[in-house]
Gaussian input, Z-matrix of N, CA and C with variables (Angstrom, degrees):
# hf/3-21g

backbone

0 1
 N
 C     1     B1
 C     2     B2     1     A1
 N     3     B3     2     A2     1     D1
 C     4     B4     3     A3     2     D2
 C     5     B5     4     A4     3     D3
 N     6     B6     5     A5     4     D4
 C     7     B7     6     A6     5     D5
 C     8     B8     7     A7     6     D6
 N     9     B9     8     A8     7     D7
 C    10    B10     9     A9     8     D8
 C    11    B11    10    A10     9     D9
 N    12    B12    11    A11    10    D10
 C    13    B13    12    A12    11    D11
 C    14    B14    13    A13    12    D12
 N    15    B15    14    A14    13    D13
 C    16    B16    15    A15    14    D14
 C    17    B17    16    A16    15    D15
 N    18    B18    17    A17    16    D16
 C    19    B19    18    A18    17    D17
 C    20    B20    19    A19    18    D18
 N    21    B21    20    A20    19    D19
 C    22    B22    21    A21    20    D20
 C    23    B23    22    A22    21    D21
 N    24    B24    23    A23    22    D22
 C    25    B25    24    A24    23    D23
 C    26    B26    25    A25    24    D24
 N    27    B27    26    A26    25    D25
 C    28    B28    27    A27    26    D26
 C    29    B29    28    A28    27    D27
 N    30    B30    29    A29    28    D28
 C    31    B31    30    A30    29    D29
 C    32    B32    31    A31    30    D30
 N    33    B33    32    A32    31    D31
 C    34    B34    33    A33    32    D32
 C    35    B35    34    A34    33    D33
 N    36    B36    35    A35    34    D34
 C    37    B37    36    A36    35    D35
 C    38    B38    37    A37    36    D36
 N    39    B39    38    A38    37    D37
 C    40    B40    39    A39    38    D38
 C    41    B41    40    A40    39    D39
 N    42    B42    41    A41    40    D40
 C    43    B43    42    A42    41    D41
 C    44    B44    43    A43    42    D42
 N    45    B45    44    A44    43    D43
 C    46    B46    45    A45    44    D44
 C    47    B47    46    A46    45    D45
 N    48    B48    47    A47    46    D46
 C    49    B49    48    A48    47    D47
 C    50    B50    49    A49    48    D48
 N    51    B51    50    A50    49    D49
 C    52    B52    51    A51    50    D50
 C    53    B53    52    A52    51    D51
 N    54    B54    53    A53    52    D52
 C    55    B55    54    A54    53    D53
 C    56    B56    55    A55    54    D54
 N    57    B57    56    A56    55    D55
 C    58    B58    57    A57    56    D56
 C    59    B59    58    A58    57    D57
 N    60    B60    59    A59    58    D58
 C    61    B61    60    A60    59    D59
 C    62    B62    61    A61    60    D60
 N    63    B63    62    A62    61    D61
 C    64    B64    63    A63    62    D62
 C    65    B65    64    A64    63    D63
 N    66    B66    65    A65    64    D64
 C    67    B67    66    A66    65    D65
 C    68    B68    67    A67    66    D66
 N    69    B69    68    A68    67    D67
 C    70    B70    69    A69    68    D68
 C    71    B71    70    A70    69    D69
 N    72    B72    71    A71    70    D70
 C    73    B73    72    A72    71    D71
 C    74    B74    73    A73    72    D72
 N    75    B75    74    A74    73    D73
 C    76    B76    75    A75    74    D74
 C    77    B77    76    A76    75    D75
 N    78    B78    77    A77    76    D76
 C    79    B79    78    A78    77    D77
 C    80    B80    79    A79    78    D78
 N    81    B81    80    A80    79    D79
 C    82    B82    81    A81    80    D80
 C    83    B83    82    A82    81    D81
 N    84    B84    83    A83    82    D82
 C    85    B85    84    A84    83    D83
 C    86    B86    85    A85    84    D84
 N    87    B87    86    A86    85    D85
 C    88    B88    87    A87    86    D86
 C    89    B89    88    A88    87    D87
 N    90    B90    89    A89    88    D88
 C    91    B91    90    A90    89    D89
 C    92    B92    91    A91    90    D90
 N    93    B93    92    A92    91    D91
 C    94    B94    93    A93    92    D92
 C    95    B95    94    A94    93    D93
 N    96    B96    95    A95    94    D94
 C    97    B97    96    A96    95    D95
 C    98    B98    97    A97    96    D96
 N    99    B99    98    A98    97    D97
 C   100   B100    99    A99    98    D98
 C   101   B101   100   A100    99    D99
 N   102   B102   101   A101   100   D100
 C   103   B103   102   A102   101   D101
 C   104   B104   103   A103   102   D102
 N   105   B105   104   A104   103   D103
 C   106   B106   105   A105   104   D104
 C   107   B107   106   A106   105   D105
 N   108   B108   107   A107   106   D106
 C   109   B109   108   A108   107   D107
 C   110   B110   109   A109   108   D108
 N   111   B111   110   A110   109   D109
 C   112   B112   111   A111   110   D110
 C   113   B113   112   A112   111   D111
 N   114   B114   113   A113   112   D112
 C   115   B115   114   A114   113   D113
 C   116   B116   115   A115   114   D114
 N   117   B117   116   A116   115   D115
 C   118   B118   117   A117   116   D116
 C   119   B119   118   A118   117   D117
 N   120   B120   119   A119   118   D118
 C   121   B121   120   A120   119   D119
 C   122   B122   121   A121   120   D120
 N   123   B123   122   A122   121   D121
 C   124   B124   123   A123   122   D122
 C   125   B125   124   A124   123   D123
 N   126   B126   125   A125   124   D124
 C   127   B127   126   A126   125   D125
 C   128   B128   127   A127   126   D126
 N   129   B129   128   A128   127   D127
 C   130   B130   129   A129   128   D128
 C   131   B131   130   A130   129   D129
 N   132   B132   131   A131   130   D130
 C   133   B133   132   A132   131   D131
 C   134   B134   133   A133   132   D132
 N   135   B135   134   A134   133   D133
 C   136   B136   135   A135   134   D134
 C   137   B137   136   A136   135   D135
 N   138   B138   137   A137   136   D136
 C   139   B139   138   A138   137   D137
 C   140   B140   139   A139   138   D138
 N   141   B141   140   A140   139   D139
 C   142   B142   141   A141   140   D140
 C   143   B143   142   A142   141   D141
 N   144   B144   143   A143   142   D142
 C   145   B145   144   A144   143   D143
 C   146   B146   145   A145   144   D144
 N   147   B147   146   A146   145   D145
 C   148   B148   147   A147   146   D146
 C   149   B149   148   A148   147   D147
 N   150   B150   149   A149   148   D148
 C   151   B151   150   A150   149   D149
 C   152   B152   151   A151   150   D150
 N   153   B153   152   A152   151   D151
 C   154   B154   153   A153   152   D152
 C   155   B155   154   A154   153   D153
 N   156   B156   155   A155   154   D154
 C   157   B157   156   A156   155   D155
 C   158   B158   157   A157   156   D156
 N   159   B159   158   A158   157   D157
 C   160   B160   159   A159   158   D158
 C   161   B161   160   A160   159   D159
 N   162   B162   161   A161   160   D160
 C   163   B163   162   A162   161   D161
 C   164   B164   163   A163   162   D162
 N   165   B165   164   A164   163   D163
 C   166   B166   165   A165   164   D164
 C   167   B167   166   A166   165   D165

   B1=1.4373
   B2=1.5322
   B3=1.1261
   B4=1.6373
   B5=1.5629
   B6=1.1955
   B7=1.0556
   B8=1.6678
   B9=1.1926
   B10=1.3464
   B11=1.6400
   B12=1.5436
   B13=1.3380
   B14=1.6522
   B15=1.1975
   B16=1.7232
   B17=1.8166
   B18=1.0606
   B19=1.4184
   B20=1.8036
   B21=0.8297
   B22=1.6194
   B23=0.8580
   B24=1.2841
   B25=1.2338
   B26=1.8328
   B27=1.3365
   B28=1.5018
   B29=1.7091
   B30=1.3854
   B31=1.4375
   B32=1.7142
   B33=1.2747
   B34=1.5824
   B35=1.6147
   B36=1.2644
   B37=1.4451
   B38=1.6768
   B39=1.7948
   B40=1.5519
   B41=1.3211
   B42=1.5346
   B43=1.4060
   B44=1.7128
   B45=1.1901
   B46=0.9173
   B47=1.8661
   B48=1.0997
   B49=1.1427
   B50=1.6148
   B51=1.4511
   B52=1.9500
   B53=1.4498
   B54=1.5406
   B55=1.4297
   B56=1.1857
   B57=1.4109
   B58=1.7571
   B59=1.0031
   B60=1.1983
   B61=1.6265
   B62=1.4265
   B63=1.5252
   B64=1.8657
   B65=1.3721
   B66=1.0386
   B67=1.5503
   B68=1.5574
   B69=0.8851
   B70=1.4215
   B71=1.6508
   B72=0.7910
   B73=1.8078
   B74=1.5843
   B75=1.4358
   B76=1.4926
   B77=1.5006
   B78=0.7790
   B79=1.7036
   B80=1.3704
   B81=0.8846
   B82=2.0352
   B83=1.4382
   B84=1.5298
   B85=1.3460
   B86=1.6051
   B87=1.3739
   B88=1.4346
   B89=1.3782
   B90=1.4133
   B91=1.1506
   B92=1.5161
   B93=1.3505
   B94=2.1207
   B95=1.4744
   B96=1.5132
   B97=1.6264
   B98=1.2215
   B99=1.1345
   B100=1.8631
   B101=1.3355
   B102=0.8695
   B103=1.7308
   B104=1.7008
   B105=1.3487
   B106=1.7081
   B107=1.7391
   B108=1.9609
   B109=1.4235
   B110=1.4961
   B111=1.3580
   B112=1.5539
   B113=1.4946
   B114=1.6073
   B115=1.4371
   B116=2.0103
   B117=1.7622
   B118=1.7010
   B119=1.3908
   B120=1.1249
   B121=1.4834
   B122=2.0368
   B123=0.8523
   B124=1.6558
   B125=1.6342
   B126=1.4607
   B127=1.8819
   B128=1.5741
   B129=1.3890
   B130=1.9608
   B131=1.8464
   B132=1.2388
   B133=1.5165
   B134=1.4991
   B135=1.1199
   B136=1.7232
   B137=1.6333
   B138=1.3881
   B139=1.8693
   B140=2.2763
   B141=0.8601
   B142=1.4014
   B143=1.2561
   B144=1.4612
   B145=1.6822
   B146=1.5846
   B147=2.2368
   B148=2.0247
   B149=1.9241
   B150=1.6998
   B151=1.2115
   B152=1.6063
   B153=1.4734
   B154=1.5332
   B155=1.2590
   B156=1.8515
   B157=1.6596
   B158=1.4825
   B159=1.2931
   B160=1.9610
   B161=1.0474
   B162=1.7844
   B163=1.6406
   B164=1.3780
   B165=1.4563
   B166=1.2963
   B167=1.9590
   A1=108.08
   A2=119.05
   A3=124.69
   A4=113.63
   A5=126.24
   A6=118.40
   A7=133.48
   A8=107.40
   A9=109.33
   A10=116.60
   A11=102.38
   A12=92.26
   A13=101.71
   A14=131.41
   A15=151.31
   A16=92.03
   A17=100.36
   A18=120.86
   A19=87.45
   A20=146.87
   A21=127.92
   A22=114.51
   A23=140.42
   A24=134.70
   A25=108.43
   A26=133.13
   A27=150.33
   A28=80.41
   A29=129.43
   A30=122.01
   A31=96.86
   A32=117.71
   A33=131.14
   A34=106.27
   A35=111.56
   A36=115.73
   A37=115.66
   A38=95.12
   A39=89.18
   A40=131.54
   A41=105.10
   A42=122.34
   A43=114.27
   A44=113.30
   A45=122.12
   A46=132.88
   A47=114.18
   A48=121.81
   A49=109.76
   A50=106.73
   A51=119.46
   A52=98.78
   A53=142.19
   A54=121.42
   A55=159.10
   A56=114.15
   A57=124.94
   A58=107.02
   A59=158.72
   A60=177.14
   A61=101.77
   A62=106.54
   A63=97.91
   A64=84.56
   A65=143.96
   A66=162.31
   A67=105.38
   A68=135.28
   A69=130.80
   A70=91.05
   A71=122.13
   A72=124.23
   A73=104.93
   A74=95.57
   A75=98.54
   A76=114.08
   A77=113.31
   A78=128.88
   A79=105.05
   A80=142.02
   A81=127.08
   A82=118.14
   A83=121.44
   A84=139.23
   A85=83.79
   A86=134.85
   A87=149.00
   A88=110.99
   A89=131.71
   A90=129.60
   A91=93.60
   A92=82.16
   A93=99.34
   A94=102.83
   A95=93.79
   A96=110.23
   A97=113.98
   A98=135.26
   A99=147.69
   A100=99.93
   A101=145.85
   A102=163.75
   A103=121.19
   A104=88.81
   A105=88.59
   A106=113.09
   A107=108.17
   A108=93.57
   A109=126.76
   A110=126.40
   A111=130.49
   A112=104.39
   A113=111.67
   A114=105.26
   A115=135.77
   A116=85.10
   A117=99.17
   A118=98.05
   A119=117.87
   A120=132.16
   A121=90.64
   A122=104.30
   A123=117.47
   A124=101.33
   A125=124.64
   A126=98.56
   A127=128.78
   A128=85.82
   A129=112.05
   A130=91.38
   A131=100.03
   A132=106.99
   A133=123.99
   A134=100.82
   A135=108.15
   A136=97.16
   A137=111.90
   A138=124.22
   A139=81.24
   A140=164.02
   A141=121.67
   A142=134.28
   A143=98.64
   A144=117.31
   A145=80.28
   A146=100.65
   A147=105.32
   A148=100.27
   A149=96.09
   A150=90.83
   A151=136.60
   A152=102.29
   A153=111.16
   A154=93.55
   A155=127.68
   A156=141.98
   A157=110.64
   A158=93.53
   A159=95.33
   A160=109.44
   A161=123.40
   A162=116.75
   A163=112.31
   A164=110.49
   A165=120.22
   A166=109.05
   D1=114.73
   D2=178.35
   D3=-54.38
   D4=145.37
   D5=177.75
   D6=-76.64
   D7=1.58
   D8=178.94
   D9=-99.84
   D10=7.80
   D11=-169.38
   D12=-95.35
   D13=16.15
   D14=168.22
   D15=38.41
   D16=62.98
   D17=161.21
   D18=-106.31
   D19=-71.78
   D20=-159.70
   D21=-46.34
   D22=-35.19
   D23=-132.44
   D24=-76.35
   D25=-10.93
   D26=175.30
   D27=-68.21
   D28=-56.25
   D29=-128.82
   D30=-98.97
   D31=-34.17
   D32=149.81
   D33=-34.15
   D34=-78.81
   D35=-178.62
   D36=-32.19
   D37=-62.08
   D38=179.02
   D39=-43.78
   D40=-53.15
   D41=176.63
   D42=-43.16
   D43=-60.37
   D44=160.91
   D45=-34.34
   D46=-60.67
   D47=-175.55
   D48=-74.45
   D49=-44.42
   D50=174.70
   D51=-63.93
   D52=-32.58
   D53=137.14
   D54=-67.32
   D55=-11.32
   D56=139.99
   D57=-65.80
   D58=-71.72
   D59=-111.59
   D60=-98.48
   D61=-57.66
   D62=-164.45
   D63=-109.37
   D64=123.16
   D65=124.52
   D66=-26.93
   D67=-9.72
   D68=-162.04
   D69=-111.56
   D70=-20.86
   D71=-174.65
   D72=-83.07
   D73=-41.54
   D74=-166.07
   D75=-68.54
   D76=-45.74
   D77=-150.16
   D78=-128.53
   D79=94.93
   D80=170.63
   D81=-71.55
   D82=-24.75
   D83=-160.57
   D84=-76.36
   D85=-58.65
   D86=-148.14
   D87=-89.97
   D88=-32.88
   D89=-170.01
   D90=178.77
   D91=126.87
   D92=-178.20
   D93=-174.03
   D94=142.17
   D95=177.91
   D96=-71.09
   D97=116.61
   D98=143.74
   D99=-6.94
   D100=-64.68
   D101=-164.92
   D102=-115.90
   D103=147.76
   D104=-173.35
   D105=-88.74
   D106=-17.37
   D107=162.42
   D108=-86.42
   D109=4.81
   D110=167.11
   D111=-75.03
   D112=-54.38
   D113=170.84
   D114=-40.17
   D115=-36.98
   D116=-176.00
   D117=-77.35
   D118=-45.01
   D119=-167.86
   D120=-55.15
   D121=-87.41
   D122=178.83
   D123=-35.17
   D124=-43.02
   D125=169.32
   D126=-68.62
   D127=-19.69
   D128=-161.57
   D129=-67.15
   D130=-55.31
   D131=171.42
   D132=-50.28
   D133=-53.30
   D134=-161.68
   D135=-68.58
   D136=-54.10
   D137=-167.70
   D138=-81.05
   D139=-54.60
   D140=135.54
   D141=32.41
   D142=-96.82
   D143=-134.62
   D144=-70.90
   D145=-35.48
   D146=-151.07
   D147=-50.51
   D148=-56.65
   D149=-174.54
   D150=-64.39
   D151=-8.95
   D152=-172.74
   D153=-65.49
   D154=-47.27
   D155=-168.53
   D156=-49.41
   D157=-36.47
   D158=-165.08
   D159=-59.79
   D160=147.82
   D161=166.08
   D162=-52.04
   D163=164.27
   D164=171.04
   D165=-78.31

């Protein structure tokens, strides 16, 4: 998808925000799950809760 056609820009945002938000994405040195199902568990939630928020 070329970049000028500002179709990303929803998927920028996400990225963005699920890396302020989840600390565990950002940084591994600073905060990281012991296990890889606390980690899934903790995206399953967060990409969740984002989409439950959005208008219909």
């Amino acid at each position: 998808m070329p970049k000028d056609s500002g179709k990303t820009n929803y998927i920028e945002r996400f990225n963005c925000t699920s890396r302020q938000r989840v600390s565990r994405c950002a940084r591994r040195s600073l905060a990281f799950s012991k296990s890889l199902g606390n980690l899934i568990g903790l995206l399953w939630n967060f990409i969740h809760h984002s989409n439950k928020s959005l208008p219909p």
